[in-house]
C-alpha positions in Angstrom: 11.5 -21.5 45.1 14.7 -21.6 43.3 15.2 -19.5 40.1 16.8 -21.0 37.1 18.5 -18.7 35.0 18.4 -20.1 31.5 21.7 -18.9 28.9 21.5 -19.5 25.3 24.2 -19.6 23.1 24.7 -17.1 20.8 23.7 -19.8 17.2 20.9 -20.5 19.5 19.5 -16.9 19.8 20.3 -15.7 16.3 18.6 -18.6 14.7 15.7 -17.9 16.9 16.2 -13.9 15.6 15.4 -15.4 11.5 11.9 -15.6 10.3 12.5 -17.3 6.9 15.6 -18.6 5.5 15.5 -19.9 1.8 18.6 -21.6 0.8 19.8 -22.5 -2.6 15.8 -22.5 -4.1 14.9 -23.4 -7.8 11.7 -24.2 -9.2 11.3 -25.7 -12.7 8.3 -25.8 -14.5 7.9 -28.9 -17.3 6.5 -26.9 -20.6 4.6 -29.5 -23.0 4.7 -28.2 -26.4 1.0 -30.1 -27.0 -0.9 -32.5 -25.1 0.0 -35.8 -26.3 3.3 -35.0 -25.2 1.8 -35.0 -21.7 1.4 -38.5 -22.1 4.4 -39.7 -24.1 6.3 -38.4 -21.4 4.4 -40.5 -18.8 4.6 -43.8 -20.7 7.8 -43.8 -23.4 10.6 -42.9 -21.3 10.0 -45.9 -19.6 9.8 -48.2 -22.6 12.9 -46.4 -23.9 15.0 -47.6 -20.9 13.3 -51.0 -21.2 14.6 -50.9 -24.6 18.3 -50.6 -23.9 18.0 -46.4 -24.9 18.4 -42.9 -23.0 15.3 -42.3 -22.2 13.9 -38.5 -24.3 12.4 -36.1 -22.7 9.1 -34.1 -24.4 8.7 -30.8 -22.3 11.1 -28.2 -21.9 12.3 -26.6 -18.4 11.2 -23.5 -17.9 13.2 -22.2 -14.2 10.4 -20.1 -12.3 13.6 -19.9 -9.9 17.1 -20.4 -9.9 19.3 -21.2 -6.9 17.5 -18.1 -4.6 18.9 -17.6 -1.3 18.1 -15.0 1.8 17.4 -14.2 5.2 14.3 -12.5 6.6 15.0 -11.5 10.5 11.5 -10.9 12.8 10.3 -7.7 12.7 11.9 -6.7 9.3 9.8 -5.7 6.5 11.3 -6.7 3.4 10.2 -5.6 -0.5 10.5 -7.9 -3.2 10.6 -5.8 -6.7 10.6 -6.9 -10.5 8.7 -7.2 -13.6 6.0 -9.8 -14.5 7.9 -13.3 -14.9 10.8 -12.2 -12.6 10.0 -15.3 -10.1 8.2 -12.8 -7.2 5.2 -14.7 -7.0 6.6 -18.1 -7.1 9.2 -17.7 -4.7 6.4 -16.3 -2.5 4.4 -19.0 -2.7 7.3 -21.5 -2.0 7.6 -19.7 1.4 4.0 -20.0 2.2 4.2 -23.7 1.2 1.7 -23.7 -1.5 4.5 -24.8 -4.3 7.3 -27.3 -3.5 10.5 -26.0 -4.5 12.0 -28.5 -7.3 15.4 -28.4 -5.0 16.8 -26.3 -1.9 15.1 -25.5 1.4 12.7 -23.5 3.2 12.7 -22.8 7.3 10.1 -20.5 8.3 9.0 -19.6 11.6 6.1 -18.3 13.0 2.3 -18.2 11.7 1.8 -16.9 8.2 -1.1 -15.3 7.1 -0.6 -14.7 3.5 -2.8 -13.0 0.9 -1.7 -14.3 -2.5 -3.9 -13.2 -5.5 -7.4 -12.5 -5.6 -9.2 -14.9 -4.3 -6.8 -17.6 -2.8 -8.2 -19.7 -0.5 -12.2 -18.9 -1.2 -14.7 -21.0 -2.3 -16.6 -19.1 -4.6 -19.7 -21.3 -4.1 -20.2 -20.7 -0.6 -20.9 -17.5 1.5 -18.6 -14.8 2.4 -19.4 -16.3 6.5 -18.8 -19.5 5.6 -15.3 -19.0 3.9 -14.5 -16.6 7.1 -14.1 -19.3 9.0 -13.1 -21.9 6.5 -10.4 -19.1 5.7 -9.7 -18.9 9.3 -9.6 -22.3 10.4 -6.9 -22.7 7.6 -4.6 -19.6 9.1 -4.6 -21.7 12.4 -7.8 -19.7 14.6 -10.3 -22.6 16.2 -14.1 -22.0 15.6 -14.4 -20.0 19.1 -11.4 -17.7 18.3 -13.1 -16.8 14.6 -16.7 -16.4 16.5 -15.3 -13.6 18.7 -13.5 -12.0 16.2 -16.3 -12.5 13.4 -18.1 -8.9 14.0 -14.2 -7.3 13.9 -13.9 -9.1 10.5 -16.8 -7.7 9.2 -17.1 -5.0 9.8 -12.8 -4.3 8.8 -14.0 -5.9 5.3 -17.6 -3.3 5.4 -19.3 -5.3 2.4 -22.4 -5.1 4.1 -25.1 -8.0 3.3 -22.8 -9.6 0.8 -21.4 -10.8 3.8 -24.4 -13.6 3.5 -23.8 -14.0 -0.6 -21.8 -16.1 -2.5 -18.7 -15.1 -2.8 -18.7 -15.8 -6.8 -21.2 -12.8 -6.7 -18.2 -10.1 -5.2 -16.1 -7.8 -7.1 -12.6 -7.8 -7.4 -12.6 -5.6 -4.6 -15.4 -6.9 -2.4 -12.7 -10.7 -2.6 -9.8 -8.3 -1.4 -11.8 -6.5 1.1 -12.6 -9.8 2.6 -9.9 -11.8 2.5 -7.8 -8.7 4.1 -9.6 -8.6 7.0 -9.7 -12.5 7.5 -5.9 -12.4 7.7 -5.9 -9.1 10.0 -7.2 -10.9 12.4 -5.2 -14.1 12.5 -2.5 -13.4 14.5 -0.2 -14.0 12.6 4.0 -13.8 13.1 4.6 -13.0 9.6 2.1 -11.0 6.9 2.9 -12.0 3.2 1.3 -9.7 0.6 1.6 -10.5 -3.4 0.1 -6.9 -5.0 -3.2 -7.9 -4.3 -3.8 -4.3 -2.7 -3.7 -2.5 -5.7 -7.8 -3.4 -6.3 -9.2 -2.0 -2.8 -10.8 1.7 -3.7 -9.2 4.4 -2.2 -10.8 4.5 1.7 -9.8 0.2 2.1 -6.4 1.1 1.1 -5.7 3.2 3.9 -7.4 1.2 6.6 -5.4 -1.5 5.0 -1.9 0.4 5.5 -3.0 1.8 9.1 -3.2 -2.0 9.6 0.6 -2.4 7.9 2.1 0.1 9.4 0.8 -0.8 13.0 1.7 -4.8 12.3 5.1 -3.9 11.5 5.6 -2.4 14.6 6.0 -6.7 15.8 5.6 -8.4 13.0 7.6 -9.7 9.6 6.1 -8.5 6.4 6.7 -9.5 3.0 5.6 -7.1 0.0 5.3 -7.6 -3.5 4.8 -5.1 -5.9 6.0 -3.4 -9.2 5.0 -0.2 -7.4 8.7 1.3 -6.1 7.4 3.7 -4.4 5.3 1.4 -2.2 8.0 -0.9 -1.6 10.3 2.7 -0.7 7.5 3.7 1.7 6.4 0.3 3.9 9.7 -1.4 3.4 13.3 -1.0 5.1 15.2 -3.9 2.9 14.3 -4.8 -0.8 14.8 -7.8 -3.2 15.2 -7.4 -6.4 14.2 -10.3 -9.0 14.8 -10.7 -12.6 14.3 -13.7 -14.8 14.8 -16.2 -11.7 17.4 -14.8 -10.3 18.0 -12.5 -6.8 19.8 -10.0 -8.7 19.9 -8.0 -5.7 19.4 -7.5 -1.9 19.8 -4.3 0.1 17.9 -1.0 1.4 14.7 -0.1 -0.2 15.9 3.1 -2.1 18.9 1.6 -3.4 17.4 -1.7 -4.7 14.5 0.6 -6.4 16.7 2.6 -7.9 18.8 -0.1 -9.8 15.0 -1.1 -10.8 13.9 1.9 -11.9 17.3 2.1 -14.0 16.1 -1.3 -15.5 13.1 -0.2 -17.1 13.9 3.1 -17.8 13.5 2.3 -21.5 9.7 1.9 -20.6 7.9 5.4 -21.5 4.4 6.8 -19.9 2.1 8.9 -22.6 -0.3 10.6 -20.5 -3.4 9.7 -22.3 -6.4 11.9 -20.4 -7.8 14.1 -22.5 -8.0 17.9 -21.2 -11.0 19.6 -20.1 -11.7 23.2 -22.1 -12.0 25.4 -18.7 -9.1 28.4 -18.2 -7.4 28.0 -14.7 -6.9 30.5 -12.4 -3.4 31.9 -12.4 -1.0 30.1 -9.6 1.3 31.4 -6.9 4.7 31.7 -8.1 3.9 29.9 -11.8 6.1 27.3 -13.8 7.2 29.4 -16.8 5.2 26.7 -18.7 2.2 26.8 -17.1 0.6 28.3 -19.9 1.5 25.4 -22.2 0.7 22.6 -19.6 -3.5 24.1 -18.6 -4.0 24.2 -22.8 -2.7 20.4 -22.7 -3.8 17.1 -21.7 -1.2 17.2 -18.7 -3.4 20.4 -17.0 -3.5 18.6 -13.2 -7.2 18.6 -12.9 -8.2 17.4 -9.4 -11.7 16.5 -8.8 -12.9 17.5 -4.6 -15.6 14.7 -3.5 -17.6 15.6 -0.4 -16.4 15.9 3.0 -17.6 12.1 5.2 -17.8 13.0 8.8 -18.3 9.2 9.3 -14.7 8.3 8.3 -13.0 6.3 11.4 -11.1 8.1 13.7 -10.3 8.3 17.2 -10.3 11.4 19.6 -11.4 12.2 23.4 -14.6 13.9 22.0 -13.7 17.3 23.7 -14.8 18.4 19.8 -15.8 17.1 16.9 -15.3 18.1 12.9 -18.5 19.0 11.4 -17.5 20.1 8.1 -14.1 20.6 5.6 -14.2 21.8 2.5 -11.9 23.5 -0.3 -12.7 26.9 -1.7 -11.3 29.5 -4.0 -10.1 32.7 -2.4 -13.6 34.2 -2.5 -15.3 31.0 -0.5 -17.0 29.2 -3.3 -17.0 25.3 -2.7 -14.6 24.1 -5.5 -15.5 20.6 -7.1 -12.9 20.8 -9.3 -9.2 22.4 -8.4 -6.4 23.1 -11.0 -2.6 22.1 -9.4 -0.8 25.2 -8.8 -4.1 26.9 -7.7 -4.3 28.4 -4.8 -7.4 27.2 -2.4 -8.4 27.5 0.9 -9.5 24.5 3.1 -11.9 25.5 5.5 -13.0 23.3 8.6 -15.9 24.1 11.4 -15.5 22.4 14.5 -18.3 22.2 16.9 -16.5 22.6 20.6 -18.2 19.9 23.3 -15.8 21.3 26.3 -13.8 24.0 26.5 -10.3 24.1 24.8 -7.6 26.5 26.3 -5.6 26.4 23.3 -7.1 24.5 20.5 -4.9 23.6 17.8 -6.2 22.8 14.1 -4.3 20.7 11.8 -4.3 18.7 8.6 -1.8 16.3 6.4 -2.7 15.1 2.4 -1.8 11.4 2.1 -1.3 9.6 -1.0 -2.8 6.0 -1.8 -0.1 4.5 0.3 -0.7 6.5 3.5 2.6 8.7 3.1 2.5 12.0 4.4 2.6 15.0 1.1 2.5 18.1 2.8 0.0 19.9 5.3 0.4 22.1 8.5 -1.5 22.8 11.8 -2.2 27.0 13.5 -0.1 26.2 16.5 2.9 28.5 15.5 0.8 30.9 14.3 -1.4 31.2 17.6 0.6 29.8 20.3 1.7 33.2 22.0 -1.9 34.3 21.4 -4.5 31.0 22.0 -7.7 31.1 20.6 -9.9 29.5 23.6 -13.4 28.5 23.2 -16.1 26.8 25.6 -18.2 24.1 25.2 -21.2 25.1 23.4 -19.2 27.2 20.7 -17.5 26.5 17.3 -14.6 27.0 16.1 -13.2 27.8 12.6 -9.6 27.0 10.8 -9.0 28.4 7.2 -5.6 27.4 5.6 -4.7 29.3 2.3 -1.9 27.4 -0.5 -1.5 26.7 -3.8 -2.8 23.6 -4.1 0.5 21.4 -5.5 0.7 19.5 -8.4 -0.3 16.1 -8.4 0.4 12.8 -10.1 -2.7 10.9 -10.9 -4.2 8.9 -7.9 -6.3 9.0 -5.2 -5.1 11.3 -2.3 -6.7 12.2 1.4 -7.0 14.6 3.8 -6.4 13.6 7.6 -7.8 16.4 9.8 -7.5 17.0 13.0 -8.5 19.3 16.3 -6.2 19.1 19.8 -6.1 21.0 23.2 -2.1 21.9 24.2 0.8 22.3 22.5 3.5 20.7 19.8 4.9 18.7 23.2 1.7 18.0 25.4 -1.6 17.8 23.5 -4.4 16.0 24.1 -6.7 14.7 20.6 -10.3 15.8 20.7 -10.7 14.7 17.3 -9.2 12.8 14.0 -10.5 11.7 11.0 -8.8 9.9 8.6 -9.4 9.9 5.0 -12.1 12.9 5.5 -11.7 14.6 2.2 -10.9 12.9 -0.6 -9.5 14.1 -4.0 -8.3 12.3 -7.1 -5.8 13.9 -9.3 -7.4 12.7 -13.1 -4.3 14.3 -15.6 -0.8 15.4 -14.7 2.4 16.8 -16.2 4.4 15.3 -13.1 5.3 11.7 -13.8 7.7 10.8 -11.7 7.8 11.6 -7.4 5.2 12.5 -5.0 4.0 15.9 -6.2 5.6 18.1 -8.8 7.1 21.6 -8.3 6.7 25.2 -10.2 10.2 25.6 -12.4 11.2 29.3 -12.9 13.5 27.8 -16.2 14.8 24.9 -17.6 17.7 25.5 -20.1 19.1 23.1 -22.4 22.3 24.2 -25.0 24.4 23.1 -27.3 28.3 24.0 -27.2 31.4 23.2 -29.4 33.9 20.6 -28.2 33.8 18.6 -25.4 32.8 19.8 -21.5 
């Protein structure tokens, strides 16, 4: 058999390298000032051109989008940014095909599997099953690829029976839930997400950016959201919009930075109310701390009970029984102040022996990025704490709990066998312990830090 080596020329290959291209886009929208001029404009510019006269128009043009061009390449995962009316959504759903741009084109190639706003693409009078597979036969899947993959759906979306309601009778979050996991399992080239994320609780949202991060790894994502640090986190390029326009294009930070700078007139007013309970002193205080725990920004973080059922993977050598926070003295804490300083304590029962077990743990945020946490390797890896099968094992990690802006964080935990290099995972959970930060002085980054001052002074004549 003779080989046939097949060149492509170089146009060839990079157009085969871009996912979407959008050239020169607008979208106007006619805008009837009352109804009869609905139908005026459907009958009397015609007579006026019978009539020998320009013909008048009765709406006004209202551009959605104006003349928006770019390039997505496969495998990037691009963040488009801006406030309500900026054009995100439409120029989204121009590039799923469920708008016709007024002029320019569109080229996109690959599969999309596109989750729009709440409940696109579900028919609220029929079942939650019977719009999986309606919902699936639209994203492309035949009936025998959606019956082996229905189970996987269902049990990504875990509504339980509603799966046999009608889907008019979910929540906001059950419709999400659902139609997430519909389009996780479509394989799909490229993943197009309009904010609809924001309404999963707290466990769905990081099963949903497991799923992100993991698709990214081949696929072509497209976020939308007026969250910056979301877009900062999945995203490598961003897209700024504004009024209809692509004001900008670049890296993520950069673009959310000139956004930020946009709104900065915008101003948060924290408006929790403070609970009347004196926190413990914290390690290495802000000089206002005193100021902040008598106010409604005190960081009070409320500690919901550890789930030993939360997925996770592991080779079952051990298994996490229990985590919990406690003060210094060992008390379970329900509530913890930021800036206090707390122990978390997890008991792992041992099912084979471990030569050198290592116990570790990371705090997420909403959006799956890594806070802060640690592990006991450096602290026992000249002297290994071994244990056999049949016994338990114990990790205790002491810290001043940081200071939190409100949300919903997690706790990953996690017990290996080896070292940093060579390990082997007896157990993970993800999303074990879950906390929610309810008040907050920090209002801007991931967690907020202890000041030792903060001067501000007048001077004569110019610096």
């Amino acid at each position: 058999m003779t080989e046939i080596e097949t060149q492509v020329a170089p146009d060839a290959a990079d157009e085969r390298e871009i996912a979407i291209r959008v050239e020169s886009v607008s979208k106007c929208y006619q805008v009837y000032g009352r109804p009869e001029d609905r139908l005026k404009q459907s009958i009397m510019p015609r007579l006026q051109r019978l009539a020998g006269r320009a013909p008048r128009a009765y709406f006004k043009e209202f551009w959605a989008l104006r003349d928006v061009s770019l390039e997505i390449r496969r495998g990037e995962t691009v963040g488009i940014i801006g406030r309500n009316g900026s054009g995100k959504s439409t120029l989204l759903q121009t590039i799923c095909g469920t708008l016709t741009p007024t002029s320019g084109s569109i080229d996109v190639n690959g599969r999309v599997a596109a989750l729009l706003e709440l409940g696109a693409g579900f028919n609220p009078e029929f079942t939650g099953r019977e719009n999986v597979y309606m919902n699936g036969a639209v994203l492309g899947l035949t009936r025998e690829q959606i019956d082996q993959r229905f189970d996987d759906i269902v049990a990504f979306a875990d509504i339980g029976d509603f799966i046999e309601q009608p889907v008019k009778t979910y929540s906001s979050g059950m419709y999400v839930r659902l139609a997430f996991a519909v389009i996780a399992h479509a394989d799909a080239d490229i993943l197009v997400i309009d904010e609809a994320l924001s309404v999963g609780d707290v466990f769905f949202g990081q099963k949903c950016m497991r799923f992100l991060r993991k698709f990214q790894e081949t696929g072509t994502v497209i976020f939308v959201s007026h969250d910056a640090t979301a877009v900062t986190s999945l995203c490598e390029r961003a897209i700024l919009m504004e009024s209809g326009h692509l004001r900008m294009s670049g890296d993520a930070k950069t673009v959310c930075e000139a956004y930020h700078a946009s709104t900065y007139d915008q101003t948060v007013r924290p408006a929790a109310v403070a609970r009347r309970v004196v926190a413990p002193e914290p390690v290495r205080p802000d000089f206002r701390i005193e100021r902040i725990n008598e106010s409604a920004l005190r960081n009070d973080i409320e500690v919901f009970k550890f789930d030993p059922n939360r997925a996770g993977f592991g080779n079952g050598a051990a298994s996490i029984a229990s985590v919990r926070l406690t003060d210094t003295e060992g008390h379970t804490m329900p509530w913890v102040v930021g800036g206090e300083v707390v122990r978390l304590e997890v008991e792992i029962d041992v099912n084979r022996d471990l030569t050198q077990p290592i116990v570790g743990f990371f705090v997420k945020d909403r959006l799956g990025q890594p806070l802060f946490g640690d592990n006991t390797y450096l602290s026992y890896q000249h002297q290994p704490v071994g244990v056999t099968a049949g016994e338990s094992l114990s990790a205790v990690f002491e810290f001043a709990m940081p200071i939190l802006p409100q949300g919903h964080y997690s706790f990953d935990i996690a017990v290996a066998d080896g070292t940093y290099i060579e390990h082997e995972q007896a157990d993970w959970i993800h999303d074990g312990l879950v906390v929610e930060s309810h008040t907050s002085s920090v209002s801007t980054g991931l967690v907020g830090i202890p000041f030792r001052s903060i001067r501000l002074q007048a001077r004569k004549g110019a610096a």
